[in-house]
N, C-alpha and C positions, 0 to 999 in steps of 0.2 A: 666419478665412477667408483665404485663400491667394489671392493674386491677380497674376498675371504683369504685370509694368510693359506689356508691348505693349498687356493686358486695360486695362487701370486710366487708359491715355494715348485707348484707343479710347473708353469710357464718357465720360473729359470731353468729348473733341471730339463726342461724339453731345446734349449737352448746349446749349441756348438761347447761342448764338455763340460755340459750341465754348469755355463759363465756367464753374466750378463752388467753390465755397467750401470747404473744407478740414471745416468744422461741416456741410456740407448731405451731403460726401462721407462722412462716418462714418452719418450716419443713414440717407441712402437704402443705401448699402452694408452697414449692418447690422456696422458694425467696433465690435468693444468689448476693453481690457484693454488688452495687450500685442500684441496686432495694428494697434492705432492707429498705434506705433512702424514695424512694418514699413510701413505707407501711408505716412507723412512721410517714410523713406526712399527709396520708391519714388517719390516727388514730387520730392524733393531730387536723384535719379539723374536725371531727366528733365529739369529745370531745369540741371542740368549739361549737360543735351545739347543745349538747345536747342529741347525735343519741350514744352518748359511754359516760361509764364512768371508766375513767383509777382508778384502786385501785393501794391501794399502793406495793401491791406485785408483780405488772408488769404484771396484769389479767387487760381483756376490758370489760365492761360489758356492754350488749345492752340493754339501756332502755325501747326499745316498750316491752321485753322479762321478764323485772322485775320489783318483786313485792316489790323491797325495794329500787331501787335508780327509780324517778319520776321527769319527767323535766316539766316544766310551769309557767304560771306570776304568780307574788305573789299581792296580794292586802294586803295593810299595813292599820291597824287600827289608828283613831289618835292618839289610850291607848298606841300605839308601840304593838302587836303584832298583829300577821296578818295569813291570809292562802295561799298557793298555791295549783291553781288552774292546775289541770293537763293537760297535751296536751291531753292524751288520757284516755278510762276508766281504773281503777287498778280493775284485779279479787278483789273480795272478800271486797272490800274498800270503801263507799258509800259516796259521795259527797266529798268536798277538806280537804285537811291536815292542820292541826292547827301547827299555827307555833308560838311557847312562844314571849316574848316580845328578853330575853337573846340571840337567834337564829336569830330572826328577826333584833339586833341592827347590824348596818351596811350594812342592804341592804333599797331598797327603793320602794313603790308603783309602777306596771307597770315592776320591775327587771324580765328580765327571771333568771329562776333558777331549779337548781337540789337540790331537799330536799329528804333525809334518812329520808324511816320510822321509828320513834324509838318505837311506841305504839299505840295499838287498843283495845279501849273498847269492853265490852262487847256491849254500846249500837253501836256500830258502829264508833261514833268518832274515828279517828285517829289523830294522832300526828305524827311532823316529825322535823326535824333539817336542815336549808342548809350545804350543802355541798359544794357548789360552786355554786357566781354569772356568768354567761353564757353572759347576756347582761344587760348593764346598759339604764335603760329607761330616765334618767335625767343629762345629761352632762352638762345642765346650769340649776338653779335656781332661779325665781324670787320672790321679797319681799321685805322686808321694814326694812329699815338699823337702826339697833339699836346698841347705846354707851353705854354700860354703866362700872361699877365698874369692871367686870370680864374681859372687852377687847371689839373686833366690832365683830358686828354679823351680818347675815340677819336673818331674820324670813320666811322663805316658805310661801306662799300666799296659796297653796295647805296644805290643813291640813291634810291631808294623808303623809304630810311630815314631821316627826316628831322632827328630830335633825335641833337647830339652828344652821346654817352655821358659821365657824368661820373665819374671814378677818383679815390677818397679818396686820399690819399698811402701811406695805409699797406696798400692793397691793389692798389697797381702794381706789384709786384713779383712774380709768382705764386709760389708755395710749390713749394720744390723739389721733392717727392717726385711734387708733380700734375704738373711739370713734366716731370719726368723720365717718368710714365705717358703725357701725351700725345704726345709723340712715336714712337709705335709706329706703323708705315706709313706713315711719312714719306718721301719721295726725292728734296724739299730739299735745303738745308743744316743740319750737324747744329744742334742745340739750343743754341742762343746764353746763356753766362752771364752775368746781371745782376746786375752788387751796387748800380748807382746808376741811381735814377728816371732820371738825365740821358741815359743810355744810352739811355734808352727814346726821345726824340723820334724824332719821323720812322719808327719801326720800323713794320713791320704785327705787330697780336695781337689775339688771341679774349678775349673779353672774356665774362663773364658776367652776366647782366642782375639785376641785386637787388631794384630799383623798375624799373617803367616810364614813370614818370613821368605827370606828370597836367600842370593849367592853374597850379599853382602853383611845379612845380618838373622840369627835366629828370630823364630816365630814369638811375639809378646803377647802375655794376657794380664788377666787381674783371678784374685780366687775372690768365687761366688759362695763356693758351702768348702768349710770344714766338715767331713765324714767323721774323723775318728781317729783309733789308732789300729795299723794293719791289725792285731791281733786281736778287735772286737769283736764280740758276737754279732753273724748280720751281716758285718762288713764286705764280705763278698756278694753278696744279692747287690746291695746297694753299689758297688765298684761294677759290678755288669752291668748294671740299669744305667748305669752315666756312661758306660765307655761303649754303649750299642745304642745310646742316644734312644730308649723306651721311655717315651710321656707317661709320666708316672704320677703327676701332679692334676686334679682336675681343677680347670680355672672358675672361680666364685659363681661365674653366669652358668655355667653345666651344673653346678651342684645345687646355684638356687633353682635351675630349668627342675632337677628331677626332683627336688623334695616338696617341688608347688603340683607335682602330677597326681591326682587323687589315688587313691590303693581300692577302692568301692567301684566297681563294674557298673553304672546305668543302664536304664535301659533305654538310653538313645546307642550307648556303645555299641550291645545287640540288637541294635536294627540290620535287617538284612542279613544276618547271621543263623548257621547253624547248629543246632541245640544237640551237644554228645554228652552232657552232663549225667545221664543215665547209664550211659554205657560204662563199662568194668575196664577203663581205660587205665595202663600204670604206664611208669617212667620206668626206666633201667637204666641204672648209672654206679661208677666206681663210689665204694664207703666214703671217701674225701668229697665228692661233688658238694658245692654249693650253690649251684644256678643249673636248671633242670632245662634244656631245650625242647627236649623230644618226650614226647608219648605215643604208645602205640596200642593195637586191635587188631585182633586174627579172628574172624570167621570164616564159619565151610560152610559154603552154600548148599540146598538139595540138592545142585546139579555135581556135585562134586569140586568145585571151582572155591577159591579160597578169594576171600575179601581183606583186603589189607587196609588197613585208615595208619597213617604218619601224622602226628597232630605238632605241629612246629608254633613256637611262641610267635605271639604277632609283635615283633619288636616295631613294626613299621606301625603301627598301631600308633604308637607312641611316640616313635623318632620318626619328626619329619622334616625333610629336605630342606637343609638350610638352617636349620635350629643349630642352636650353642652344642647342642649332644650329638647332633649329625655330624659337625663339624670335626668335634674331637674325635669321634667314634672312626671318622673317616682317617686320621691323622695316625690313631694308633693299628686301623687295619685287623689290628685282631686281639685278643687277648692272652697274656703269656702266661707259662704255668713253669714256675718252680719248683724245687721239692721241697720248701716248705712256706710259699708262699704265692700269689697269684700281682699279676698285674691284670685288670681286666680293663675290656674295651670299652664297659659300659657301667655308669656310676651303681653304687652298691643298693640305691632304691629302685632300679629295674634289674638289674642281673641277677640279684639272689631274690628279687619282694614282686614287682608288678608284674615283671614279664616271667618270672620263675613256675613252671609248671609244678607247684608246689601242691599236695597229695590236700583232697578234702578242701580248696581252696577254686573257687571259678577263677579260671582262668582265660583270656584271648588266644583264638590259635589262627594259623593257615593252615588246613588241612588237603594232603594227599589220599583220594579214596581210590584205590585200583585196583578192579580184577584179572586174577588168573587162574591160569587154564590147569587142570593137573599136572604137568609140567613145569608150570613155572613163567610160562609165557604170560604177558601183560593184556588182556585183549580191551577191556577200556579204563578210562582213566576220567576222574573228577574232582576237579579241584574249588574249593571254597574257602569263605571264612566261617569260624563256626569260638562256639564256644566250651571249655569242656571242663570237668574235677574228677583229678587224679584220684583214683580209687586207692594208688599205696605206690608209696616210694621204694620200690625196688632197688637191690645190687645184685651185682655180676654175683657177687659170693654167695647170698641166699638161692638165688634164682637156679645156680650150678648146681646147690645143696638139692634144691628141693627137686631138683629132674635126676638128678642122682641116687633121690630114694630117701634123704636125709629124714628120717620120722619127725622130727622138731618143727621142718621148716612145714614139710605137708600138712602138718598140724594145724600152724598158726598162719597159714595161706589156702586152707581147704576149699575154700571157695572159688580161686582162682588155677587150680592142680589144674585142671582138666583145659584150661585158656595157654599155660605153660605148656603143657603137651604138645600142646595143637603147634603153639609159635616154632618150638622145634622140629618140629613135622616138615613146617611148611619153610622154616630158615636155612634145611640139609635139601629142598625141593629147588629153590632158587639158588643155593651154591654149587649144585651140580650140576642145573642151567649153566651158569657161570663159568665153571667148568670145563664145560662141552664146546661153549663157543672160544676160546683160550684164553678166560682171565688168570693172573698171576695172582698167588698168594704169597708173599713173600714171609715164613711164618718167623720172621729173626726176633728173638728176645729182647726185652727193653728193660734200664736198669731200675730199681727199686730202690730208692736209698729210703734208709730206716731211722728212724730217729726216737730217742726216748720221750716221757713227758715234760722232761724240760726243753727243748729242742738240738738235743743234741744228738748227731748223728750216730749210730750204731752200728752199722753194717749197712753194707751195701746183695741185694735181691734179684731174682731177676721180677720182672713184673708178671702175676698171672694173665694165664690167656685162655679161658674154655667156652663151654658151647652157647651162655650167656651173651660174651663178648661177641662172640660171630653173630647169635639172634640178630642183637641191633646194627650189627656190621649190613649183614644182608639186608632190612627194613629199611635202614638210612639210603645205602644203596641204590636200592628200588627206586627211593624216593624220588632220589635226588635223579635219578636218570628218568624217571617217569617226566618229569618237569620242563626235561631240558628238551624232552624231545616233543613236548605241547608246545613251549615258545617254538620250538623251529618250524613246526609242523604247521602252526598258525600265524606265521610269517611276521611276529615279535622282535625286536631286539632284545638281547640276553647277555651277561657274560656264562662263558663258560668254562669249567674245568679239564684242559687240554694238556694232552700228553704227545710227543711225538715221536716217532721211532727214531729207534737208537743211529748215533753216532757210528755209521761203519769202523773208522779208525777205531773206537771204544769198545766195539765187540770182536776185535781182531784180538786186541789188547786183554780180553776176558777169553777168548777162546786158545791163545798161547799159552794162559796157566790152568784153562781144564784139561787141555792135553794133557801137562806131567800129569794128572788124575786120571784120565785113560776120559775125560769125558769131551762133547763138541755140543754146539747149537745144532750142528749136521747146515751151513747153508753153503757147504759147498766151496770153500777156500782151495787153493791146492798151494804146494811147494812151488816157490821160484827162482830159474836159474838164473846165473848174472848174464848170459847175453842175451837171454830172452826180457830184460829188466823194463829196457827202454820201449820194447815192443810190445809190451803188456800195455807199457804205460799211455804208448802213443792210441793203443787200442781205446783207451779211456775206462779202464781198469784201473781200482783204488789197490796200490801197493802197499802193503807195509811189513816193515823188515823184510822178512823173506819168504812172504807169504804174498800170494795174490788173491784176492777175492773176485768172483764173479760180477761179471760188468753190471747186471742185473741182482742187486740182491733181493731176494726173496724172502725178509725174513718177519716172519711175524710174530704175537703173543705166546701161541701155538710154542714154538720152538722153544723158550723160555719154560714154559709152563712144562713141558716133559723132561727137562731138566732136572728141574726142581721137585718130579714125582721121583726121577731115578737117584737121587741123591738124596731121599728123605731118609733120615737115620743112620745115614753113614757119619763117618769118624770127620770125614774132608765138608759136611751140610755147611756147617755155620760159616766157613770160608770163603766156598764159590757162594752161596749164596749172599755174601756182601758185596763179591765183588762184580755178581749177576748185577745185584742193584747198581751198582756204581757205572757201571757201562751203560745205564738206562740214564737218560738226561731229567731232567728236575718239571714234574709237571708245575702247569700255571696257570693263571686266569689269562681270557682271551677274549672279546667281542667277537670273535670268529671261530666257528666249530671247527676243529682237526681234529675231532675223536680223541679218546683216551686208550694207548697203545697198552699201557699196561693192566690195564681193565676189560680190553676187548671191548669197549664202546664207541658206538658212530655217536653218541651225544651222550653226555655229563655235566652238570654240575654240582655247585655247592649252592645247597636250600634248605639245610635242616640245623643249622647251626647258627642262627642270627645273632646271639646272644652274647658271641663270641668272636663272628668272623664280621668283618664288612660288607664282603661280596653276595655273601646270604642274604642281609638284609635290602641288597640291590634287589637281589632275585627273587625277594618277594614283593619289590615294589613293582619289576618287571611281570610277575605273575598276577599282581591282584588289578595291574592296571589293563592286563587282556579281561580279565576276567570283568572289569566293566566297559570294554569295549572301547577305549580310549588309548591313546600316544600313550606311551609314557614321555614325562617332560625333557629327560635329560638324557638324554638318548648321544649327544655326541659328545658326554662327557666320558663313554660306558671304558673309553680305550685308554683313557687319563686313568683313571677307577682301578680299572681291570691291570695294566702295569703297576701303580701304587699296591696295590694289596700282595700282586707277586711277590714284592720288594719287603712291605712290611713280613709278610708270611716267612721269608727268608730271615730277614733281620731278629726274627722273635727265634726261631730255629734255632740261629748260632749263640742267640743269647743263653737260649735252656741248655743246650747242649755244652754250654764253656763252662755255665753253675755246674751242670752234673760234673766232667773230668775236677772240676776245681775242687770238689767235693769228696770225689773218689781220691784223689792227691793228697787232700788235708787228712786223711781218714788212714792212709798209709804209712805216714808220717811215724807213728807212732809204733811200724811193722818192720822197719829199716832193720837187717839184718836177719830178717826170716826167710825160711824156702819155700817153693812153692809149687807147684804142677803146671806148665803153660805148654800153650800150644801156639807154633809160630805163623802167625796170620800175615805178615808180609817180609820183603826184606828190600835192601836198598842197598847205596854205594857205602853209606854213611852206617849200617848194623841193619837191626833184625825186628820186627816185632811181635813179641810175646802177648798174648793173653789168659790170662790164670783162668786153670780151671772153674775155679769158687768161689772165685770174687767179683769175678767181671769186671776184670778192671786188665788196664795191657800197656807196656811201657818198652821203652827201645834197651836192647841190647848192645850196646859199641861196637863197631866190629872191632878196634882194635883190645877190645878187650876179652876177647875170643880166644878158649885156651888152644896150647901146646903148637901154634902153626903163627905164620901171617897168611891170613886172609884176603881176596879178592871178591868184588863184584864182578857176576859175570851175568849181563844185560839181556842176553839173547838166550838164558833159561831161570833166569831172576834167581840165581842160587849164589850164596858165599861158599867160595872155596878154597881150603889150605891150598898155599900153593905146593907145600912138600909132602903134605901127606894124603893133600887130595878129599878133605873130606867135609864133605858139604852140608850144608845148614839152608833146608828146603820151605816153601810155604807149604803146613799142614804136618812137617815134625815135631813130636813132641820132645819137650825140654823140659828139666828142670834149672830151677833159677833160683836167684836172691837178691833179694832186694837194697841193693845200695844206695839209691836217694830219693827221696821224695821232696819236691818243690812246688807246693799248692799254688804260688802265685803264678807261675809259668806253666802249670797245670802238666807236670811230666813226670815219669817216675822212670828212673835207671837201674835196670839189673843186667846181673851176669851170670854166664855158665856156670851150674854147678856139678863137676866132676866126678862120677860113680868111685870109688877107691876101695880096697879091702876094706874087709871088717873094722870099725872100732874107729876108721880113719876117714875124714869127710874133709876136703880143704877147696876153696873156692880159688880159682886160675885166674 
């Protein structure tokens, strides 16, 4: 009997609290011979995943089904203990499992894991114990090699990792030949030769994990690559890229797959293909791009109706399922951008040469053609493959210039003035669609780090954003919701870009500090008394602190979206508007449509970006293969796919994000002891945090180092307050400050009040 592992996981969980015995599962299943072997496979594949838990009495127990074995990542504290985070909700169970330091020694930040409830307070807290690591998130480790009296260690660079690594003497050395492979994409310093362990103190290297260590003994590796010394040029790009585990190295078979790929277009390529080679098609992209995805086309019809063409690279063209390049490309999920270097997800002869919508150069596309209505509305849509040559490689900067009136740019683009018009016309026509139905614009600043010709950083920017930017913002847009809503329409498999509405508790938590602002979402919360608490509660109304919300919440984009009008160019914008965002949960990829909450769309996703993302280049295998009227082949991999890429998309995130702070840290280094303008963006038990007006950059103040009082947390209006003098230190005061430390590795910087005093006299408290 043949039985698909999804069939064989649903039967247990349909079984008396989702249990079933391995002896009861042959009989009622009717397994005999040689098929018994395939079930204990099938049980062992699921028990790998987390979908079983084998006890020890030869019982399977299905996790979605209970309430005491719970699989998900653990986040590890740097105290050593930590919580896991559950895949799904647990009845009865509120927020993640606390895991003691004892339980937590021998696993690591990012592990997936199966954790036993052991206890549940009365206030809700739970407690739990692993039971078994499922997946290791850290197979190497990077850091900085310490000797001392006890024997060689690394130190984790990640302080979420809390056991030093222990290094035998005779595997600190790494072996030349790995040595010499791992340094490929490097822009460092070259590869440092070691003959003596002594060489090694103080250096940063990647280490490989052997053991992980347990309660009896720390975690063992060997070092794989010597980096450097902390204070090389480079050396932090390269200390992120190991410590968030980003494939950065392409393996020989990907790099011979791309440089055997012809760069000459056939014409067996363009068979079947659409010919836009004529048309006055451009790219628009930031002065840095290197790899062009997108081009586009605005016409006006006689009927008044505006013609939109999205011309997206045919990376599937090239990458196909199951190749050395598919493989990798799928592995690394996407491509990362630092600020002065790129990881990309696809080798440098398709990302920046073959599949690069490169100006003057035929190129392969998939093309989006759709019209709409003067309004803005979509009324048909046609999609193909087609061929096209960019007519001029556009930027945001020129393109701003030249709709701005810039004489220079109208000059040396007069051909295309009147095609610019138009795109603008038609880009303020579909964001006020947009608009109308409640999408969000979140318009927050993003940092710009500057660097001179040698590459050394200069200052820190905000990044521009004008009507350029939005053009393609809108066109992509379109696009990409045009696509998503053919696959559904035409009863397709697809992934898609899904957003879900917010976290009630989250937006209690956002609307308790637009109060002190005088502002509300408006969905209707009201004040709650303590004997009415329980009766709220039993109502099945969501409590929090001292606030009830309505049993029904009604809250949509809409609500959001008029927030963010009433708040445009006030002193408090940049604030609520981060922590608007943060009450909104984290969009993702999904084989099942749930809309995009923050976009106001019944369907979305991602298809204009192959080049770069993974899930793009699914979606246009998904689209090209409606388009000939066939399955697509892998269709039950889409939710394997579709989780991977969330997970890569995150992991690239925090990678860019830790370069920039890392970055902005080393850059103030050298500012220790100057003042500055800040405005305080949050506060906590532990101090306050400051963001400079002109730097863009923002670092905690102590509280105990708060002048002329001691200070308190006080939870229930998020303000610090003397306790003698009563005077409080609010989100959205401004302060000035000074800067007392900066620690690039830990990526922090510490200031303190500084006190207004008579004339002539300035002294810091």
């Amino acid at each position: 009997m043949h039985m698909t592992d999804s069939a064989l996981l649903a039967h247990i969980a349909k079984q008396p609290n989702g249990k079933a015995g391995l002896k009861h599962l042959f009989k009622e299943l009717r397994i005999k011979g040689d098929d018994r072997a395939a079930i204990e496979s099938a049980l062992d594949r699921l028990a790998a995943r987390g979908d079983l838990v084998e006890l020890t009495n030869g019982h399977y127990v299905a996790t979605s089904r209970s309430r005491e074995y719970i699989p998900g990542r653990l986040s590890i504290h740097r105290d050593g203990y930590g919580f896991l985070i559950p895949d799904h909700p647990i009845p009865g169970v509120s927020g993640d499992l606390y895991i003691g330091r004892d339980s937590a020694r021998g696993a690591m930040n990012g592990d997936r894991a199966i954790a036993r409830i052991t206890h549940t307070g009365a206030n809700g807290r739970t407690e739990g114990e692993i039971v078994k690591i499922l997946r290791r998130a850290h197979p190497t480790v990077v850091g900085q090699f310490r000797i001392n009296r006890r024997g060689l260690f690394v130190v984790p660079h990640d302080e979420r990792l809390t056991e030093w690594i222990e290094i035998p003497q005779d595997l600190a050395i790494p072996d030349a030949a790995a040595a010499g492979n791992a340094q490929v994409d490097r822009i460092g310093p070259k590869p440092i030769e070691i003959s003596d362990v002594s060489q090694l103190d103080g250096m940063i290297v990647n280490a490989e994990l052997l053991e992980y260590g347990d309660r009896k003994g720390p975690p063992v590796g060997r070092v794989i690559e010597v980096l450097g010394s902390p204070d090389d040029f480079g050396i932090d790009v390269e200390i992120v890229i190991r410590k968030h585990h980003l494939p950065n190295r392409f393996p020989a078979e990907v790099i011979d797959q791309a440089q055997s790929m012809p760069a000459v277009i056939t014409s067996a390529d363009l068979k079947g293909r659409r010919d836009f080679r004529d048309l006055p098609i451009v790219t628009i992209d930031g002065e840095t791009a290197r790899d062009f995805d997108d081009a586009v086309l605005v016409d006006k019809l006689p009927n008044g109706h505006y013609a939109l063409q999205v011309h997206i690279a045919d990376v599937s063209h090239y990458v196909t399922p199951g190749s050395a390049i598919d493989g990798e490309a799928r592995l690394r999920g996407t491509s990362v951008y630092f600020p002065d270097r790129a990881v990309p997800m696809l080798p440098f002869e398709l990302s920046t040469n073959i599949c690069s919508l490169i100006p003057q150069d035929d190129r392969l596309v998939v093309s989006a053609l759709i019209e709409f209505d003067r309004g803005g509305e979509p009324l048909t849509f046609d999609f193909c493959r087609g061929v096209i040559r960019s007519a001029e490689r556009m930027t945001y900067t020129n393109v701003h210039l030249l709709l701005e009136g810039d004489p220079a740019q109208r000059t040396r683009y007069a051909a295309l003035v009147d095609r610019f018009e138009l795109m603008r016309e038609f880009a303020e026509i579909l964001q006020n669609k947009r608009y109308k139905r409640g999408s969000i614009d979140f318009d927050l600043p993003e940092p710009l780090i500057e660097f001179d010709e040698s590459g050394a950083m200069t200052g820190i920017g905000r990044s521009p954003r004008n009507i350029a930017n939005r053009i393609i913002e809108e066109f992509m847009l379109a696009a990409n919701e045009a696509v998503a809503a053919h696959l559904e329409q035409t009863g397709h498999a697809a992934i898609y870009r899904v957003h879900e509405t917010p976290d009630p508790k989250r937006v209690m938590e956002f609307e308790e500090i637009a109060a002190q602002f005088g502002y509300s979402l408006g969905i209707g919360a009201i004040p709650a008394s303590r004997h009415r608490y329980k009766e709220r509660k039993a109502e099945g109304r969501i409590v929090h602190k001292d606030i009830i919300l309505p049993k029904e919440i009604k809250l949509s984009s809409k609500a959001y979206q008029k927030l963010v009008a009433k708040i445009e160019g006030k002193p408090e914008e940049r604030i609520l508007s981060y922590l608007m965002l943060r009450s909104l949960k984290q969009a993702r990829y999904s084989e099942e449509n749930s809309g995009h909450f923050a976009l106001a769309a019944t369907h979305y996703t991602h298809f204009t970006s192959p080049i770069r993302r993974y899930p793009d280049l699914i979606v246009h295998r998904l689209l090209t293969a409606s388009l000939d009227h066939r399955t697509y082949s892998n269709e039950a991999e889409l939710k394997s796919i579709a989780d991977e890429c969330s997970l890569t998309e995150r992991r690239a995130a925090e990678a860019e994000r830790e370069l920039v702070e890392w970055k902005k840290a080393k850059f103030m280094e050298d500012r220790v002891g100057d003042e500055f303008d800040g405005l305080i963006i949050s506060t906590a038990r532990y101090g306050l945090f400051v963001e400079l007006a002109e730097l863009f950059v923002e670092g905690l103040v102590p509280i105990d180092t708060l002048p002329g009082d001691h200070y308190a947390y006080h939870e229930n209006v998020r303000k610090i307050i003397g306790q003698r003098t009563r005077r409080q230190f609010s989100i959205g005061d401004r302060a000035r400050v000074i800067l007392d430390r900066a620690d690039p590795l830990e990526r922090k910087l510490q200031f303190s009040i500084v006190e207004p005093v008579k004339p002539g006299k300035r002294k810091k408290l």
